[in-house]
N, CA, C and O atoms as a Maestro MAE file, in Angstrom:
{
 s_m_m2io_version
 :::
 2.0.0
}

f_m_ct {
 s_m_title
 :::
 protein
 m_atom[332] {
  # First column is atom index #
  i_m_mmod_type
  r_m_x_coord
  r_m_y_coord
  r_m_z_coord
  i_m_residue_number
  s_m_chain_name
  s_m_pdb_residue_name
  s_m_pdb_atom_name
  i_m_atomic_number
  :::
  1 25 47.855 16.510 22.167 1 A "UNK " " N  " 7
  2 3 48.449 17.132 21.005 1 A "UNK " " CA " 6
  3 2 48.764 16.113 19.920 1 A "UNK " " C  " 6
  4 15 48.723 16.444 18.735 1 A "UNK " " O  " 8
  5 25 49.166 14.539 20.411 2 A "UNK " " N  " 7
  6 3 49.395 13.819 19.219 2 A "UNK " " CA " 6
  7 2 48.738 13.225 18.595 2 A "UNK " " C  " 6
  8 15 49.088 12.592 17.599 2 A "UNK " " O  " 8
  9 25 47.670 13.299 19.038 3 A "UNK " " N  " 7
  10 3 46.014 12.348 18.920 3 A "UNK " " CA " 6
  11 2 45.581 12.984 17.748 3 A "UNK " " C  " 6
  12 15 45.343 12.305 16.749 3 A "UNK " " O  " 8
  13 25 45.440 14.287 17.744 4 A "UNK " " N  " 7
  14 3 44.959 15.085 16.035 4 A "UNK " " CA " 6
  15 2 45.787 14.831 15.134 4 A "UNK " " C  " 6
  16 15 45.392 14.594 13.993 4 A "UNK " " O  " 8
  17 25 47.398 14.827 15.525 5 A "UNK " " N  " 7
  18 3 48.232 14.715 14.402 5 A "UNK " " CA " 6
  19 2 47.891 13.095 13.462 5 A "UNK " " C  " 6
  20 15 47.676 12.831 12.280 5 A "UNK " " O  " 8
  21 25 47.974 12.428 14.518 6 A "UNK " " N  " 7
  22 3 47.841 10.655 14.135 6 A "UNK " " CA " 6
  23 2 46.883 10.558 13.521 6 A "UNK " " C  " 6
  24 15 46.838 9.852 12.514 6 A "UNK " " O  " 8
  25 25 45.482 11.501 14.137 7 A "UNK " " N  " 7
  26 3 44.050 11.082 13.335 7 A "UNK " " CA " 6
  27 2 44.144 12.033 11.687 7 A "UNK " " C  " 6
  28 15 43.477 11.657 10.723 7 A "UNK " " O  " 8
  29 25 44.870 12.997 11.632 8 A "UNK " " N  " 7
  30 3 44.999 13.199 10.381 8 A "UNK " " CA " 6
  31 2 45.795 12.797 9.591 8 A "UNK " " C  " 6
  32 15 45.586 13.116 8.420 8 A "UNK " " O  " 8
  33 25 46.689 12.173 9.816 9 A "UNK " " N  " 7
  34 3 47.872 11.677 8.623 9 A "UNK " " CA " 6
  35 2 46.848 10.361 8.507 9 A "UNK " " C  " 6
  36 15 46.419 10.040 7.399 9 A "UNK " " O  " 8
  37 25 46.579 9.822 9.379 10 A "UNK " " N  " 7
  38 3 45.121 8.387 9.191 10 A "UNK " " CA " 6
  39 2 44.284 8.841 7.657 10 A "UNK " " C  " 6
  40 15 44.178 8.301 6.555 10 A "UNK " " O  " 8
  41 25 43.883 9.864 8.147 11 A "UNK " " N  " 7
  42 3 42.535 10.778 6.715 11 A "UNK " " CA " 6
  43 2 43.588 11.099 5.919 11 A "UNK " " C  " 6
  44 15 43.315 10.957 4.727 11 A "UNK " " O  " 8
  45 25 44.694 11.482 6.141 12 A "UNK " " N  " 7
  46 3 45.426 11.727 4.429 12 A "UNK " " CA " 6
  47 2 45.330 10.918 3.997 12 A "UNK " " C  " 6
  48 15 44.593 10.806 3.017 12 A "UNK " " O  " 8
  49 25 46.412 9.360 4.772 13 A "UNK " " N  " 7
  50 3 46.330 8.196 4.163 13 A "UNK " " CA " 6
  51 2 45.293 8.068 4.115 13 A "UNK " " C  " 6
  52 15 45.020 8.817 3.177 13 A "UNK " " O  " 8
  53 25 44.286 7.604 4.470 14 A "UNK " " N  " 7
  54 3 43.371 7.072 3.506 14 A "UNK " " CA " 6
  55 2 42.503 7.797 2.242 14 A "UNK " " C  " 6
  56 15 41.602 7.375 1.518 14 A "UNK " " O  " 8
  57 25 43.132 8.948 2.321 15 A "UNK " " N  " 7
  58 3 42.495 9.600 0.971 15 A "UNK " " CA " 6
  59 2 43.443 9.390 -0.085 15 A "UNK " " C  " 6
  60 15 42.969 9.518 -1.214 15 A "UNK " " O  " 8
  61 25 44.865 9.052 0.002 16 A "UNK " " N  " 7
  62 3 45.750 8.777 -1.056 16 A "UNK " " CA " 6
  63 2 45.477 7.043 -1.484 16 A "UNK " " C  " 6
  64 15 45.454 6.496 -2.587 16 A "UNK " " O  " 8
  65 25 45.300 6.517 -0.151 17 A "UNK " " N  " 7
  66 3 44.748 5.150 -1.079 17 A "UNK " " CA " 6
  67 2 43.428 5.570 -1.886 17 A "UNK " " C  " 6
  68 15 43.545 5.486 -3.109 17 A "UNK " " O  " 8
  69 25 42.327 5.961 -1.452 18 A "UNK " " N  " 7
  70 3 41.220 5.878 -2.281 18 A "UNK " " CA " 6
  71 2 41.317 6.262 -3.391 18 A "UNK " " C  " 6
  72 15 40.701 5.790 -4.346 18 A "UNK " " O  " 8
  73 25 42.264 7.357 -3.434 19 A "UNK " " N  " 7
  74 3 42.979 8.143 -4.973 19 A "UNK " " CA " 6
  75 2 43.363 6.677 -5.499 19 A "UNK " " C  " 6
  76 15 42.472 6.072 -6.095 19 A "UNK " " O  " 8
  77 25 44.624 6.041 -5.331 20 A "UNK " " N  " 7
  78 3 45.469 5.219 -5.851 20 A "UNK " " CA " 6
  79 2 44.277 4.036 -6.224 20 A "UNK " " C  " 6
  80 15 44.064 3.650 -7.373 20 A "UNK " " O  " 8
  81 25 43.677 3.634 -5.227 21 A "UNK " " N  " 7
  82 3 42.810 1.925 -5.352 21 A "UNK " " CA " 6
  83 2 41.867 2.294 -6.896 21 A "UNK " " C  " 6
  84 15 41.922 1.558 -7.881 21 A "UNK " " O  " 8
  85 25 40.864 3.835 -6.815 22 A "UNK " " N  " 7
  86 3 40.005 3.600 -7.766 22 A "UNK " " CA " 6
  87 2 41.172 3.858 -9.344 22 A "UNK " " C  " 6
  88 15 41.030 3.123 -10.321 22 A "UNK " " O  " 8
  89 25 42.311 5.050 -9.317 23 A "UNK " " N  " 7
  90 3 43.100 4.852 -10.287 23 A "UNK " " CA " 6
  91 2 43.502 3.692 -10.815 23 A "UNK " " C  " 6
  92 15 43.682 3.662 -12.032 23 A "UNK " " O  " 8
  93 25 43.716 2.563 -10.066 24 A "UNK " " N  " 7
  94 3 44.527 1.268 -10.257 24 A "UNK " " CA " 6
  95 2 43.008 0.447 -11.226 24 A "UNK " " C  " 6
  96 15 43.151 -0.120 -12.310 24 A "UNK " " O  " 8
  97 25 41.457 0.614 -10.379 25 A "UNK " " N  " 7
  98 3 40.524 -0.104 -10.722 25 A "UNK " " CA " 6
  99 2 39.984 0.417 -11.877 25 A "UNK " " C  " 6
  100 15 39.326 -0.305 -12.625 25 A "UNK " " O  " 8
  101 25 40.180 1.584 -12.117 26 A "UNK " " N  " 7
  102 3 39.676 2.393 -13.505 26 A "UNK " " CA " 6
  103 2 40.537 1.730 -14.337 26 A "UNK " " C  " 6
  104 15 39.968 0.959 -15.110 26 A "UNK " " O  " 8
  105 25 41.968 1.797 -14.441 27 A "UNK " " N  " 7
  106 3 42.728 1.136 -15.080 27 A "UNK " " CA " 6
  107 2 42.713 -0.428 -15.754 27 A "UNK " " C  " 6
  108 15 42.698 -0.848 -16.911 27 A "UNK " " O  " 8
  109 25 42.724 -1.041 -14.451 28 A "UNK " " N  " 7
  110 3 42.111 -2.596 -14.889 28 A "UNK " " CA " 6
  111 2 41.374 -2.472 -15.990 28 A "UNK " " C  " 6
  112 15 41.612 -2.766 -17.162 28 A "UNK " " O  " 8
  113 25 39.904 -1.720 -15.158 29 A "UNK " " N  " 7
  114 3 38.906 -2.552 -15.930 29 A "UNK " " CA " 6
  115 2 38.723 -1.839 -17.553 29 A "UNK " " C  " 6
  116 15 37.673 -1.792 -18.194 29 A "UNK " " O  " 8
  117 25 39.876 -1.393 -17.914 30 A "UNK " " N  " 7
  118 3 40.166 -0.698 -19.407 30 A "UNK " " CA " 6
  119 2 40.408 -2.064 -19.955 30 A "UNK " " C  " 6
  120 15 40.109 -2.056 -21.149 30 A "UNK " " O  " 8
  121 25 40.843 -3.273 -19.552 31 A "UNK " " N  " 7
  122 3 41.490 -4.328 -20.256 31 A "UNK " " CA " 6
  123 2 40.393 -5.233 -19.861 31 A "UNK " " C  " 6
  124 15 39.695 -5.322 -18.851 31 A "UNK " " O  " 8
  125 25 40.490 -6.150 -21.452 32 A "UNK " " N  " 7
  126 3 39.304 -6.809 -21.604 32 A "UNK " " CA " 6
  127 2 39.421 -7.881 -21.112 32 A "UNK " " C  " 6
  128 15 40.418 -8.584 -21.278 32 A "UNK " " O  " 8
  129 25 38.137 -8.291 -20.217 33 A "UNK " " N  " 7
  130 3 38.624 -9.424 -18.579 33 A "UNK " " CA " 6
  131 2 38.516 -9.698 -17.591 33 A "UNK " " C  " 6
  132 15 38.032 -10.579 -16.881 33 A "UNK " " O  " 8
  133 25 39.182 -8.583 -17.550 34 A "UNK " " N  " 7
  134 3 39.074 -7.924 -16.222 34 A "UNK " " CA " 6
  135 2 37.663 -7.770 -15.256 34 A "UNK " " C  " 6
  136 15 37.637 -7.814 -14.026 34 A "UNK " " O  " 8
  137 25 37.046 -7.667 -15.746 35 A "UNK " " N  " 7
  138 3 35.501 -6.817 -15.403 35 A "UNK " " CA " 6
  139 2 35.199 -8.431 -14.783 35 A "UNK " " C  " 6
  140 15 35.129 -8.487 -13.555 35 A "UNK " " O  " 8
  141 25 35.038 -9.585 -15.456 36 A "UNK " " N  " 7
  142 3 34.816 -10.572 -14.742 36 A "UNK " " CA " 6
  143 2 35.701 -10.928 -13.444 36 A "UNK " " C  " 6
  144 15 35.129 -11.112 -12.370 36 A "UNK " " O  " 8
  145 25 37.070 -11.022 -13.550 37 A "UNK " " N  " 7
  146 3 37.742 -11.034 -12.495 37 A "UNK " " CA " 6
  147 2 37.691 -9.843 -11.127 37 A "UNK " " C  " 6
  148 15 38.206 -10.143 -10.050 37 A "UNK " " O  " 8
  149 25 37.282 -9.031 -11.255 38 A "UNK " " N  " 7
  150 3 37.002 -8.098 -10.620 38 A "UNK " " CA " 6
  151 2 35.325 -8.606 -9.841 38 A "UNK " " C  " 6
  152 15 35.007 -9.108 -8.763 38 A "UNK " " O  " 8
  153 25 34.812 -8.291 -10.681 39 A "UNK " " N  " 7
  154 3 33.448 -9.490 -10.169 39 A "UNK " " CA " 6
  155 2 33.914 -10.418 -9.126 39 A "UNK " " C  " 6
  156 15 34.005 -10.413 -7.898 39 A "UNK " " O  " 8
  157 25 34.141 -11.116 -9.979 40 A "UNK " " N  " 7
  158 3 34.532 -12.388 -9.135 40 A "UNK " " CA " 6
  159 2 35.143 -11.980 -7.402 40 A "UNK " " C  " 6
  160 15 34.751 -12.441 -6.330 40 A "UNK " " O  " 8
  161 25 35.759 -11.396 -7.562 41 A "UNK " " N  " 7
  162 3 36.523 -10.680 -6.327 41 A "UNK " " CA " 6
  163 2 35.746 -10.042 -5.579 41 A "UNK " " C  " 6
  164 15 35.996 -10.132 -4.377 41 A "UNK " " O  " 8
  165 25 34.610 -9.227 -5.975 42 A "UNK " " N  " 7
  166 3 33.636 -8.432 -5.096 42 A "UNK " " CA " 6
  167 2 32.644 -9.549 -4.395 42 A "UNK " " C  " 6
  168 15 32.410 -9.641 -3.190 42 A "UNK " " O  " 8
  169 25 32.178 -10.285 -5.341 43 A "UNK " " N  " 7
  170 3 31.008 -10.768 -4.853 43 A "UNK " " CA " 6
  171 2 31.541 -12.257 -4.072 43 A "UNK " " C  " 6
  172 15 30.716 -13.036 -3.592 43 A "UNK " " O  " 8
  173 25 33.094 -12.528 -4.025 44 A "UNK " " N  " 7
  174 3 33.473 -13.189 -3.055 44 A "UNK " " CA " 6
  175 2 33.808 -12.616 -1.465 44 A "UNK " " C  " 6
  176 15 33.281 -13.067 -0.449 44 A "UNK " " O  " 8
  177 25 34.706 -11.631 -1.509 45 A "UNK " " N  " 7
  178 3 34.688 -10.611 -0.384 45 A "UNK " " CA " 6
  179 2 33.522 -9.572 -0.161 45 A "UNK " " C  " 6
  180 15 33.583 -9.306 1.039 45 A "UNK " " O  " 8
  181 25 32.554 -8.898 -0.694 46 A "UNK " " N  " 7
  182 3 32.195 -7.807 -0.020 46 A "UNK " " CA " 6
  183 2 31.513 -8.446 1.073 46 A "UNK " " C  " 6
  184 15 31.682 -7.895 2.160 46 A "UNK " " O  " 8
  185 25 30.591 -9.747 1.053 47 A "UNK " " N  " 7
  186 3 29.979 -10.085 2.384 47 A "UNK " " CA " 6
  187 2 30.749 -10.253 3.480 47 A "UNK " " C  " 6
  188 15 30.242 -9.811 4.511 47 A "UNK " " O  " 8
  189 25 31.932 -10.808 3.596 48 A "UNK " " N  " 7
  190 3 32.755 -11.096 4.343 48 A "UNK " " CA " 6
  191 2 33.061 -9.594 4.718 48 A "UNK " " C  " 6
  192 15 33.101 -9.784 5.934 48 A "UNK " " O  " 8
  193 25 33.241 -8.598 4.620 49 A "UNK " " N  " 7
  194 3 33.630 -7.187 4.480 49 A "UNK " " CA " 6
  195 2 32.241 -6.806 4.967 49 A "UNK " " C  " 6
  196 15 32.067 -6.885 6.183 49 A "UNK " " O  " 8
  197 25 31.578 -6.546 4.474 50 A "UNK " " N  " 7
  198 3 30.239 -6.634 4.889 50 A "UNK " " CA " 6
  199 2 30.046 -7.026 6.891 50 A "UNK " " C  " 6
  200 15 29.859 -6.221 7.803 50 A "UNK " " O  " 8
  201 25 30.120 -7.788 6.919 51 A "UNK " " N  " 7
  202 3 30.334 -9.033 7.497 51 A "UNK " " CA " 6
  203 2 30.964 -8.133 8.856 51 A "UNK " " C  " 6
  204 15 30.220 -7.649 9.710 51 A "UNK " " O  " 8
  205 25 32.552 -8.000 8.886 52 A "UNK " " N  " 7
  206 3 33.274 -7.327 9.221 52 A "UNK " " CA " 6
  207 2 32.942 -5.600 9.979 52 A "UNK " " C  " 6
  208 15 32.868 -5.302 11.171 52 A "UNK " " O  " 8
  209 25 32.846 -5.007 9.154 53 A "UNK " " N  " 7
  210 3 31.544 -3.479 9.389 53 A "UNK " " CA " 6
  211 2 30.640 -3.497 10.656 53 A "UNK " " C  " 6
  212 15 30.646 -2.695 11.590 53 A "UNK " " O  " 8
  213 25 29.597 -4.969 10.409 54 A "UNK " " N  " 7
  214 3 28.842 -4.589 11.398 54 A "UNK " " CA " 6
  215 2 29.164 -5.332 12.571 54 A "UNK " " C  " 6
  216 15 28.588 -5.099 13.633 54 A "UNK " " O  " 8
  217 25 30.131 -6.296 12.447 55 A "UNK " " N  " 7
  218 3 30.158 -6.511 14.088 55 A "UNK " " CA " 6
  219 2 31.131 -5.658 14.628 55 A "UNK " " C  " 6
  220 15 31.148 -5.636 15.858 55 A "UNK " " O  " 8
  221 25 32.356 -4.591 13.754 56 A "UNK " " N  " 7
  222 3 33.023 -3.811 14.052 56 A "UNK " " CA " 6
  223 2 31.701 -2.619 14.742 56 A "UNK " " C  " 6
  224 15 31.574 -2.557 15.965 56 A "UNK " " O  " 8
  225 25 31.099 -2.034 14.122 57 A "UNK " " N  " 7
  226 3 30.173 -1.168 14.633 57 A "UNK " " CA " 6
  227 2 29.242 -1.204 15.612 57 A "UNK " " C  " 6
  228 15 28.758 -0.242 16.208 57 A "UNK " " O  " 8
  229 25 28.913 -2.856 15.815 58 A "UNK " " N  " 7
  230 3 28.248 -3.061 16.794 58 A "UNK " " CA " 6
  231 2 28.767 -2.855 17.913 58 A "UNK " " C  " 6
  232 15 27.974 -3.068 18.830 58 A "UNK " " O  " 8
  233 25 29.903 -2.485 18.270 59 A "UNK " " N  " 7
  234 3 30.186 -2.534 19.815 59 A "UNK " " CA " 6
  235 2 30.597 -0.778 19.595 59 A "UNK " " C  " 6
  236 15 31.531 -0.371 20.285 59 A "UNK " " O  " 8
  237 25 29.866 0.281 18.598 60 A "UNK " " N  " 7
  238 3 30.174 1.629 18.747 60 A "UNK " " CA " 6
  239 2 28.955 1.973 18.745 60 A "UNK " " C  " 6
  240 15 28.047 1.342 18.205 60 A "UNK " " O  " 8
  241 25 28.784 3.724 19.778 61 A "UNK " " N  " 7
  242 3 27.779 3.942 19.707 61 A "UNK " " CA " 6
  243 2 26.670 4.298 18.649 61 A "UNK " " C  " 6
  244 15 26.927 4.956 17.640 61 A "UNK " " O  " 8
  245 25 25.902 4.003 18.835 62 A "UNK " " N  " 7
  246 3 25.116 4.314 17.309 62 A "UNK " " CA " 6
  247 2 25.435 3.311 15.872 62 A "UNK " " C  " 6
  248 15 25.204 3.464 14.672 62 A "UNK " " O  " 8
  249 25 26.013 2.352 16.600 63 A "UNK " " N  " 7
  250 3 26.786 1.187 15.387 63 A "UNK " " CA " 6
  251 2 26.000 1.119 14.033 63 A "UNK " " C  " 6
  252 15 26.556 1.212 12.938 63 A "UNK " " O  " 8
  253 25 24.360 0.911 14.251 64 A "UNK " " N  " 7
  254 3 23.849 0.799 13.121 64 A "UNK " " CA " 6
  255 2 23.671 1.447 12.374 64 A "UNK " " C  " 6
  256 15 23.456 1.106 11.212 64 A "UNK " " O  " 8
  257 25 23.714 3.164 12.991 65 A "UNK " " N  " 7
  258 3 23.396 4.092 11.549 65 A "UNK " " CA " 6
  259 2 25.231 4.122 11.427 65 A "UNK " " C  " 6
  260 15 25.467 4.749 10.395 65 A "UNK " " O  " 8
  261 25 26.660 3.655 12.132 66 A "UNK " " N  " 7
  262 3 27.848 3.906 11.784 66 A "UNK " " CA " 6
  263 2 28.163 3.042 10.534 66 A "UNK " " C  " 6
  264 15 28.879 3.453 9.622 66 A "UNK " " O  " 8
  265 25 27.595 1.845 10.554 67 A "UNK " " N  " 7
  266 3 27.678 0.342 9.858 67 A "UNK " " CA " 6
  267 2 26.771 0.882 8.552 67 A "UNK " " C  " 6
  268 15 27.242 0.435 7.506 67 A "UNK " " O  " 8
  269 25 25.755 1.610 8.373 68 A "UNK " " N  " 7
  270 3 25.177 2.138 7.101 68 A "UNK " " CA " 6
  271 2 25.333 3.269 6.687 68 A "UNK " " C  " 6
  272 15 24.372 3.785 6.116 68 A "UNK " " O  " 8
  273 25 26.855 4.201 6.862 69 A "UNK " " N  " 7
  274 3 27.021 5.237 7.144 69 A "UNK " " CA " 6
  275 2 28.757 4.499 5.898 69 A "UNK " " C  " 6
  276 15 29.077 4.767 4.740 69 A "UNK " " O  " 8
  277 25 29.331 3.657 6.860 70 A "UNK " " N  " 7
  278 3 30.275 2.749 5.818 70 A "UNK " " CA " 6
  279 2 29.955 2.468 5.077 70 A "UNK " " C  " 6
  280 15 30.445 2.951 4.056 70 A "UNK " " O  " 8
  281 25 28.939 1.518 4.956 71 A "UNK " " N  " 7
  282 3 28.391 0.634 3.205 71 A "UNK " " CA " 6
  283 2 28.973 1.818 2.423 71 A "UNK " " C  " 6
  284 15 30.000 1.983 1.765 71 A "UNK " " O  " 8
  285 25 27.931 2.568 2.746 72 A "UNK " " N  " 7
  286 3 27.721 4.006 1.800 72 A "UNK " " CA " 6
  287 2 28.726 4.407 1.217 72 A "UNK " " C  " 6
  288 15 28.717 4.599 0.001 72 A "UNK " " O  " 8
  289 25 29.851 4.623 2.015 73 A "UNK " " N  " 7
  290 3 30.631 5.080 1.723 73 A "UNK " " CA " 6
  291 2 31.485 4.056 0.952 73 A "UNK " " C  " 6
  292 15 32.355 4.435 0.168 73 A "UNK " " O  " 8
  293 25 31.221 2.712 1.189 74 A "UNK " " N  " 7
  294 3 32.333 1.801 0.457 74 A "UNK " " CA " 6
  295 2 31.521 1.651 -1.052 74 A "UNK " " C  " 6
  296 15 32.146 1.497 -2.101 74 A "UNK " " O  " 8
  297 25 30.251 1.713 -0.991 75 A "UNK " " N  " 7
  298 3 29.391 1.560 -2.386 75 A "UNK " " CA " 6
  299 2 29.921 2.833 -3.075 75 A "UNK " " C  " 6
  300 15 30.609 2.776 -4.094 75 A "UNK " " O  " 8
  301 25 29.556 4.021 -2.452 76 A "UNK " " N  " 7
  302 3 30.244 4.856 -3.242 76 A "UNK " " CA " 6
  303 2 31.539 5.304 -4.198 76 A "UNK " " C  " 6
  304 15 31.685 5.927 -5.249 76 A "UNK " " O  " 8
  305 25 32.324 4.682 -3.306 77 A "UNK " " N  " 7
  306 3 34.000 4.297 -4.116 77 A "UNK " " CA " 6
  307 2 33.712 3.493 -4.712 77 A "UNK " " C  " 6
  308 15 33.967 3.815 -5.872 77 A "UNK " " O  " 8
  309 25 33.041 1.953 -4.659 78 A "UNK " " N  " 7
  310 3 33.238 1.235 -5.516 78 A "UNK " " CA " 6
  311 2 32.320 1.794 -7.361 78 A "UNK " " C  " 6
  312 15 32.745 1.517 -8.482 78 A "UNK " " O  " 8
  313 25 31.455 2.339 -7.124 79 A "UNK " " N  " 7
  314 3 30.602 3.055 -8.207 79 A "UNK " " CA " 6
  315 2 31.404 3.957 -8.566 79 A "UNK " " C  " 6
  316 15 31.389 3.928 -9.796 79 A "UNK " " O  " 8
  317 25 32.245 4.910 -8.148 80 A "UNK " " N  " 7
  318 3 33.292 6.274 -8.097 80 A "UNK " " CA " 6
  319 2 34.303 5.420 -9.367 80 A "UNK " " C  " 6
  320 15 34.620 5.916 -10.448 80 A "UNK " " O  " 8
  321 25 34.705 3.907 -8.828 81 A "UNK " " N  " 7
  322 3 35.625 3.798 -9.421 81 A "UNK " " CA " 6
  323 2 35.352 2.731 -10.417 81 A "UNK " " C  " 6
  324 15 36.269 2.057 -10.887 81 A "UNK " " O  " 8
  325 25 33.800 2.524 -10.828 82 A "UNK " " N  " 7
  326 3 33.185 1.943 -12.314 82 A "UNK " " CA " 6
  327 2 33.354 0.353 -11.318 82 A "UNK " " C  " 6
  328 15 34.410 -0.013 -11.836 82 A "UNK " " O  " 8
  329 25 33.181 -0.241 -10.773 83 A "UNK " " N  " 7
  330 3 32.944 -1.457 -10.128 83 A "UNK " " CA " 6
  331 2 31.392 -1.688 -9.933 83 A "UNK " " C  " 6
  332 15 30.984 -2.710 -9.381 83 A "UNK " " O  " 8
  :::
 }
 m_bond[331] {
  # First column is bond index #
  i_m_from
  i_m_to
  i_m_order
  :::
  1 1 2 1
  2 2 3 1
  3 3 4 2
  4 3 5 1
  5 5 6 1
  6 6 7 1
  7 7 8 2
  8 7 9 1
  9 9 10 1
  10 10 11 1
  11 11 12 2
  12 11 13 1
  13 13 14 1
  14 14 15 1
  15 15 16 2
  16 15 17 1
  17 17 18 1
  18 18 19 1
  19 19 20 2
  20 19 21 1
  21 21 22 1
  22 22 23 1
  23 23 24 2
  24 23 25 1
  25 25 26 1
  26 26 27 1
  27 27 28 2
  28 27 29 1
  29 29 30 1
  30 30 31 1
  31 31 32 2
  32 31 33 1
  33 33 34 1
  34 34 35 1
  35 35 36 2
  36 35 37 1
  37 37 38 1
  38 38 39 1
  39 39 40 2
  40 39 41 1
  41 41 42 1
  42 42 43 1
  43 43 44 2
  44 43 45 1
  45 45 46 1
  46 46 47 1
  47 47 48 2
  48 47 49 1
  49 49 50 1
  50 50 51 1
  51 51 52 2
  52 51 53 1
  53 53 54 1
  54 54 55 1
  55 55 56 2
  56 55 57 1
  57 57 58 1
  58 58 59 1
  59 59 60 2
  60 59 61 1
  61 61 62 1
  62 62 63 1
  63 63 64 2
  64 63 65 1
  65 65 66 1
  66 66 67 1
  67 67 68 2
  68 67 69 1
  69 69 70 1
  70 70 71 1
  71 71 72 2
  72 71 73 1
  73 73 74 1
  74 74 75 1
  75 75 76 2
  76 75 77 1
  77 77 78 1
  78 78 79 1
  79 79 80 2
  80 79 81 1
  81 81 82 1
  82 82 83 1
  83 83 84 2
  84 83 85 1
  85 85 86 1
  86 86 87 1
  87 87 88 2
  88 87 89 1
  89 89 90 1
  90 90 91 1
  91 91 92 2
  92 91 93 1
  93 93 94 1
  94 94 95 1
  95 95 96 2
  96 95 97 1
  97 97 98 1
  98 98 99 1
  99 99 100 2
  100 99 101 1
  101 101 102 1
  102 102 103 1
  103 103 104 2
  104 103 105 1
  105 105 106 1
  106 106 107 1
  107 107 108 2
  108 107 109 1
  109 109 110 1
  110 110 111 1
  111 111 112 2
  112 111 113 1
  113 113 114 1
  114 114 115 1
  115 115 116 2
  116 115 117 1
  117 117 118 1
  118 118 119 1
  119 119 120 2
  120 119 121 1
  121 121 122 1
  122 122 123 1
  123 123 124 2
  124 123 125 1
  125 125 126 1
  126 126 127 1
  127 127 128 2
  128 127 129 1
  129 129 130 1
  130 130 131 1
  131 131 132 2
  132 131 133 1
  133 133 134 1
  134 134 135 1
  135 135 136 2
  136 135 137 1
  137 137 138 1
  138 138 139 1
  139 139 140 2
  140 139 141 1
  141 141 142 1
  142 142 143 1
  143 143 144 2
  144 143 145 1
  145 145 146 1
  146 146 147 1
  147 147 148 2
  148 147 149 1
  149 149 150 1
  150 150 151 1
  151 151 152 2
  152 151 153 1
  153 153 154 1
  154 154 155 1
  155 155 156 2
  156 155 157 1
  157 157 158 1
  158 158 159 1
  159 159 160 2
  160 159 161 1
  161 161 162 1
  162 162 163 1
  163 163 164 2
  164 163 165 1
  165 165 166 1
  166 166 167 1
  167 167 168 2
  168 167 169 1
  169 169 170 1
  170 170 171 1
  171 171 172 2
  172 171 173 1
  173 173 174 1
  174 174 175 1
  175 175 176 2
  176 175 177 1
  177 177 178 1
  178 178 179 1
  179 179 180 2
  180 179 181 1
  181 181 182 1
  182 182 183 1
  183 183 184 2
  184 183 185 1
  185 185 186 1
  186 186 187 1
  187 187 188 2
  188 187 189 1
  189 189 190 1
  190 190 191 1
  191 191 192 2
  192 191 193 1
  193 193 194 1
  194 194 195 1
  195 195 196 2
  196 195 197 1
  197 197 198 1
  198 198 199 1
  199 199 200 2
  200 199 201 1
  201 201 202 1
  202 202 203 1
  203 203 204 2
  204 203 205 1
  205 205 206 1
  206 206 207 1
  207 207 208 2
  208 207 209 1
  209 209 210 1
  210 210 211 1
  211 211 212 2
  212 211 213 1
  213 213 214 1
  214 214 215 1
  215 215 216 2
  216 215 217 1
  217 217 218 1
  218 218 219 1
  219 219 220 2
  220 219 221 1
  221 221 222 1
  222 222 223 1
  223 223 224 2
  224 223 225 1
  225 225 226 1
  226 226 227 1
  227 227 228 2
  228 227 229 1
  229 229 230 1
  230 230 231 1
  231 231 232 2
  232 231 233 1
  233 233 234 1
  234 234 235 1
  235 235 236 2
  236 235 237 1
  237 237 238 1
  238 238 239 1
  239 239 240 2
  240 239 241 1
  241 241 242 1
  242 242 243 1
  243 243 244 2
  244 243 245 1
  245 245 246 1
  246 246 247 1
  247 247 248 2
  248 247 249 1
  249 249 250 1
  250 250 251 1
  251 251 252 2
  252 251 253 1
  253 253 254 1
  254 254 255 1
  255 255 256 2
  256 255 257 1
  257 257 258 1
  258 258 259 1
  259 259 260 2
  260 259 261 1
  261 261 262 1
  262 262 263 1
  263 263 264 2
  264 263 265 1
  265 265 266 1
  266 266 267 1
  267 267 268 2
  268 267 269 1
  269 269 270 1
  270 270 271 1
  271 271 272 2
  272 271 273 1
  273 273 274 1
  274 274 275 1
  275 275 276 2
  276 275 277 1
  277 277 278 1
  278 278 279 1
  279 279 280 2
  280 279 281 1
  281 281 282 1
  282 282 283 1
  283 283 284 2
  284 283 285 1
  285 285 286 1
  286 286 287 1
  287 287 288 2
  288 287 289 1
  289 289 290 1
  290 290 291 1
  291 291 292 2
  292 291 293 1
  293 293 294 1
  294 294 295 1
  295 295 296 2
  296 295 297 1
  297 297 298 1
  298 298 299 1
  299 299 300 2
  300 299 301 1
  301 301 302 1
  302 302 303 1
  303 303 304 2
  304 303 305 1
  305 305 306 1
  306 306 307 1
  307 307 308 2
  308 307 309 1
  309 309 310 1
  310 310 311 1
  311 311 312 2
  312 311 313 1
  313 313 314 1
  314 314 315 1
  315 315 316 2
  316 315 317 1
  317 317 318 1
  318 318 319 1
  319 319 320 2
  320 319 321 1
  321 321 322 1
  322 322 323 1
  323 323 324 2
  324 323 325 1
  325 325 326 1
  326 326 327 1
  327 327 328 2
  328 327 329 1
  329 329 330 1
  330 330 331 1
  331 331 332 2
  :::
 }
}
């Protein structure tokens, strides 16, 4: 019985961050600057993140279509939210 509750307040939260993160990144990148610093920040972390994904997925079943199933979904927010 507590296992659904936990796994959904998990999916709320993380749908109120994704709300909040791309609001915050839309915002930024309104100010002129930004867009480089933001850069700078992606293309230092996403490999490392990257990175992260697939050896997380590798030890789940089906890891590789789970690990290109994430990107997706992290490319997508980041495009969602003009990055």
């Amino acid at each position: 019985t507590v296992l659904p509750l936990v796994v959904d307040s998990q999916i709320n939260d993380a749908r109120r961050h994704r709300r909040w993160a791309g609001a915050l990144a839309t915002m930024a990148l309104e100010q002129p600057g930004n867009r480089d610093v933001t850069d700078g920040w992606l293309a230092r972390w996403m490999p490392l993140a990257a990175r992260a994904v697939e050896s997380y997925c590798a030890a789940l079943p089906d890891g590789d279509a789970a690990a290109a199933r994430a990107t997706k979904v992290v490319t997508s927010f980041h495009r969602s939210a003009g990055l």
